[in-house]
C-alpha positions in Angstrom: 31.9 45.2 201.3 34.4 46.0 203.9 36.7 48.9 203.0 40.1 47.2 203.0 43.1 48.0 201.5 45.1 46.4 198.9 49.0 45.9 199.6 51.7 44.8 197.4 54.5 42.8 198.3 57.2 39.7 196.5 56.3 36.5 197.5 59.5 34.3 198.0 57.7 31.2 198.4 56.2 28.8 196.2 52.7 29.9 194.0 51.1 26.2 193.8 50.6 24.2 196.4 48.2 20.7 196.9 44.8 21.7 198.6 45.3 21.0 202.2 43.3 18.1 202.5 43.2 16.5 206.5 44.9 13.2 207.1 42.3 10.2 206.9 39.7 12.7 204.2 39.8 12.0 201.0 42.0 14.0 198.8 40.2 16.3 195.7 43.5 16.1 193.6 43.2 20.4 193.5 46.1 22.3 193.6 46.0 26.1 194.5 47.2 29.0 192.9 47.8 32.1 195.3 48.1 35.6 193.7 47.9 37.0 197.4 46.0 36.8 200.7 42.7 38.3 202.2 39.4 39.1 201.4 37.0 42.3 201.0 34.2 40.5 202.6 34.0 39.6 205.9 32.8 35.8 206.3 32.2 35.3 210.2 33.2 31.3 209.2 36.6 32.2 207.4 39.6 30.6 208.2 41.4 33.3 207.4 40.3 34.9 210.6 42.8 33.2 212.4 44.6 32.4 209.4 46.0 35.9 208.5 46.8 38.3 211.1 46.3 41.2 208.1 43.3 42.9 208.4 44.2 44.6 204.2 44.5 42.2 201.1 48.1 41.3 199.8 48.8 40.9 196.3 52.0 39.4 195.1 54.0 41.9 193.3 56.1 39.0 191.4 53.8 37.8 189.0 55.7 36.9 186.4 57.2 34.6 188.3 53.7 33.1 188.9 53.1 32.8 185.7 55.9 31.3 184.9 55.9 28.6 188.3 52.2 27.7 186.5 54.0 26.7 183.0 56.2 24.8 184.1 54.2 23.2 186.7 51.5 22.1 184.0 54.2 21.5 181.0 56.2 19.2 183.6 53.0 17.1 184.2 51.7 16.3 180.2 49.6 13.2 181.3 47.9 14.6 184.1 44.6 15.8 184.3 45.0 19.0 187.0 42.9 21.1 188.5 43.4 24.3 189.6 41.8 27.5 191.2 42.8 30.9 193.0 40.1 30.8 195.0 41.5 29.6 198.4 43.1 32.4 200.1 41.6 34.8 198.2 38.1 35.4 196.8 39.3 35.2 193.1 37.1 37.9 191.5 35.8 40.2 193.7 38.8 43.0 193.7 39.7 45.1 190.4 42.9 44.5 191.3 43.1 41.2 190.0 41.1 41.2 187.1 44.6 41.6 184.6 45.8 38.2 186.6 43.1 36.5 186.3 43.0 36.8 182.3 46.7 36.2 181.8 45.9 32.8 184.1 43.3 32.2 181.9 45.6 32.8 178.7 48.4 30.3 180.0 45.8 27.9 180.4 43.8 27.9 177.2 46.2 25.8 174.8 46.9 23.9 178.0 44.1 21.0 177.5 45.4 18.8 180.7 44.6 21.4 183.0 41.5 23.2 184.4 41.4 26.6 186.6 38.7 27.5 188.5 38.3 31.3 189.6 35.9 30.8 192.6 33.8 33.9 194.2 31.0 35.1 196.5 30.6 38.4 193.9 29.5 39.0 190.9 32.2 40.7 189.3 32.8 38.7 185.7 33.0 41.6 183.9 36.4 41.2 182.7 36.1 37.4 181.5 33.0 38.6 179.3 35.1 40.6 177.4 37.3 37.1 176.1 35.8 34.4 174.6 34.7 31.9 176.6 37.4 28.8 177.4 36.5 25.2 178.1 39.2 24.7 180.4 38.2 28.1 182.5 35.0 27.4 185.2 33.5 30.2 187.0 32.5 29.2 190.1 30.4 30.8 193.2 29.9 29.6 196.5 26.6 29.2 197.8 24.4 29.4 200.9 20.5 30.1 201.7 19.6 33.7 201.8 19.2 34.3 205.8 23.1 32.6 206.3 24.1 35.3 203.5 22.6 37.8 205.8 24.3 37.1 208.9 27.2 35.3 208.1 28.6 36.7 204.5 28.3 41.0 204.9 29.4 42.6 201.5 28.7 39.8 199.4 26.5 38.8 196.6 23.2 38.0 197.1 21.8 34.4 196.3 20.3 35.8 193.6 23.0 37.9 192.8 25.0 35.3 192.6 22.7 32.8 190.3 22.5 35.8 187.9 26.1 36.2 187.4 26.5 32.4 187.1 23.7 32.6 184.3 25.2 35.1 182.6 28.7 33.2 182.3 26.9 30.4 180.8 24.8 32.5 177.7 28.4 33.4 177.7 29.7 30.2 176.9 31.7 29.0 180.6 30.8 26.0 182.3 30.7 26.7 185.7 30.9 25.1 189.6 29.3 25.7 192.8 30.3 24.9 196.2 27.8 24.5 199.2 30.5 25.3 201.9 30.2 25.4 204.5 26.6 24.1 205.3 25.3 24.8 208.6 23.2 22.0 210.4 20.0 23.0 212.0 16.7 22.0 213.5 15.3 23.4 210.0 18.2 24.3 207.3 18.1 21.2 205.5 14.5 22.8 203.6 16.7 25.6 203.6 19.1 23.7 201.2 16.4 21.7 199.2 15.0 25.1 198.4 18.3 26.5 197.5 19.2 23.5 195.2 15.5 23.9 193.6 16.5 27.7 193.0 19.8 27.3 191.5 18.4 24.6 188.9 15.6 26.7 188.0 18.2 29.6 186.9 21.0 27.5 185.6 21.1 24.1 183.5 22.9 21.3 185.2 24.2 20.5 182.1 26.3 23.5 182.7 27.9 22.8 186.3 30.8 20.9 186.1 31.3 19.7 189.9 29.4 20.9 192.9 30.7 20.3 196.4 29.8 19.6 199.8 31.0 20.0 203.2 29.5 21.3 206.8 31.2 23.5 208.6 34.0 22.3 210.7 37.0 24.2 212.7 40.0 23.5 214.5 40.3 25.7 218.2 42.4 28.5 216.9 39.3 29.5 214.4 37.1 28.9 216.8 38.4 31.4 219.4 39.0 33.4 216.2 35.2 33.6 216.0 34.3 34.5 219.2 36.8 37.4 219.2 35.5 38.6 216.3 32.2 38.5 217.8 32.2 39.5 221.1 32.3 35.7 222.5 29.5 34.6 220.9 28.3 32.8 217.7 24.9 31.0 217.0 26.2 28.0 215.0 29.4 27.3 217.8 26.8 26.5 220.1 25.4 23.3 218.3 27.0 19.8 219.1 30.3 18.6 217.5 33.0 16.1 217.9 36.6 16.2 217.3 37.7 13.8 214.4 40.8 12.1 214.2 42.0 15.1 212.2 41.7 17.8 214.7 39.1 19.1 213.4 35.3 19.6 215.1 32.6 18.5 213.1 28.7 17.9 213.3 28.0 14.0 214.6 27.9 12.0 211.9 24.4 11.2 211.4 23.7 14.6 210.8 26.2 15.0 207.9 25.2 12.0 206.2 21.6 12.7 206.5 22.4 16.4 205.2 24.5 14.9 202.4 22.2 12.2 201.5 19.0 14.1 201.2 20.8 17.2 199.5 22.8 14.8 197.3 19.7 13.4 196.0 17.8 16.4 195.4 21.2 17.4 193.2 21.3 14.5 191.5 17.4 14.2 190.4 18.3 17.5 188.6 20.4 16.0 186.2 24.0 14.0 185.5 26.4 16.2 188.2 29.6 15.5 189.3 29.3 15.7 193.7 32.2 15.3 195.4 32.5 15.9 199.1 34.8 18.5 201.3 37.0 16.7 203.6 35.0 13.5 204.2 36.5 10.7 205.0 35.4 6.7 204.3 32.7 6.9 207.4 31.1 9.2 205.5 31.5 8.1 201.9 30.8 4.2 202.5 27.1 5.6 203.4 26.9 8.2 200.2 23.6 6.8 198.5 24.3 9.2 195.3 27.8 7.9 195.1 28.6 5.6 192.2 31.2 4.2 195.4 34.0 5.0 198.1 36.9 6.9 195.8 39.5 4.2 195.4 42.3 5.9 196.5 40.5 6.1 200.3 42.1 5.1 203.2 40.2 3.5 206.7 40.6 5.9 209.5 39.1 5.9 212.8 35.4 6.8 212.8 34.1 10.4 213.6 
């Protein structure tokens, strides 16, 4: 784990915001809660390379009135189902610092049965939500990737393993809990990669247990991509395969390599038992083709292919 330091300052701005999904994808309904800004690992991929200029971890001093931004956000919206999550410009667990936010989040949530958070990490530090009892409306969640992309892309986190363990342990616990395969990387060979790594996960955890799992292959827009190749002395294996630009601004792999990739891993998901997939940032292109999808979400609008 990089050594970074952890900085404290008010926040003047809003707490929640909607995800920020890309024109013509189809929205996830998620809204974000942000206690602060950075990360103690060091992601080659991360947006918030080029995101945040800070090379230390802010917290907001104000949190009260986060806390209070969160009532009032969930009370004012009875009959909606919401979902929400820290884990967006911020790993959510894996500073001490934020272990005492993360339980009072999960306090203001438990009688609040319209609502879901989701504290989403690449560590393995649950400590502090094994000392409460366990809350329906709380999911643990972990990010996932095979071993080798751990190794070269994610220094100072959890291993796969590490990870699975964690997530196991939060279940005997009593949590439900998500996982996230993003971002996947598309190679001559990965896609075993990712069968293996769905076959490992369900032989540690239940699917009965995972709540949603999500998919999406990496993607950038040009600031993160020079943001890369700063960070690593012009050069980065996976910047070197083929992409297009989408009607979005964004650069992703060709099409027929996302939907094979999401097909085939979709499958292997799905033959493990009843799980909710949804995919990151897809648009109708992509979801029209989905052959584990039970259809195109209804609220999806036509764009231009990509």
């Amino acid at each position: 784990m990089a050594n970074k330091k952890v900085t404290y300052r008010e926040n003047k701005g809003s707490f929640i915001k909607p995800c920020p999904c890309s024109p013509g994808r189809v929205a996830c309904n998620y809204h974000i809660i942000i206690p602060g800004i950075g990360c103690p690992f060091s992601c080659s991929y991360c947006f918030l390379n080029f995101y945040s200029k800070e090379k230390d971890i802010t917290l907001y001093s104000n949190t009260d009135k986060m806390y209070q931004e969160l009532i009032n956000f969930i009370d004012s919206r009875k009959n909606e189902l919401l979902r929400l999550g820290t884990g967006e410009f911020i790993d959510s667990m894996a500073i001490k610092e934020l272990d005492p936010v993360n339980i009072e989040l999960a306090k203001i949530i438990k009688d609040r049965p319209n609502a879901v958070i989701e504290f989403k990490t690449k560590s393995t530090n649950i400590a502090p939500f094994l000392k409460i009892p366990a809350q329906k409306n709380v999911i643990l969640s972990w990010s996932l990737n095979p071993q080798w992309i751990i190794d070269k892309e994610e220094p100072g986190t959890a291993s796969l393993e590490e990870r699975l363990n964690a997530a196991k342990k939060a279940i005997a616990h009593g949590y439900s809990i998500a996982l996230h395969l993003d971002p996947m990387f598309i190679t001559r060979n990965s896609l075993n990669d990712y069968i293996d790594l769905i076959d490992k996960t369900f032989s540690i955890i239940p699917a009965s247990a995972v709540k949603w799992l999500s998919m999406g292959g990496f993607r950038y827009i040009e600031d993160l991509k020079l943001a890369i190749l700063e960070n690593n002395n012009g050069a980065k294996w996976f910047l070197g395969d083929e992409y297009v630009k989408c009607e979005d601004g964004k650069f992703r792999y060709p099409r027929f390599q996302r939907l094979k990739f999401y097909n085939s891993i979709g499958d292997r998901i799905k033959s493990k038992g009843d799980i909710k997939v949804y995919l990151c940032m897809e648009g109708w292109e992509i979801w029209k083709d989905i052959s584990w999808s039970d259809g195109m979400p209804a609220h999806l609008h036509p764009e231009s292919p990509c």
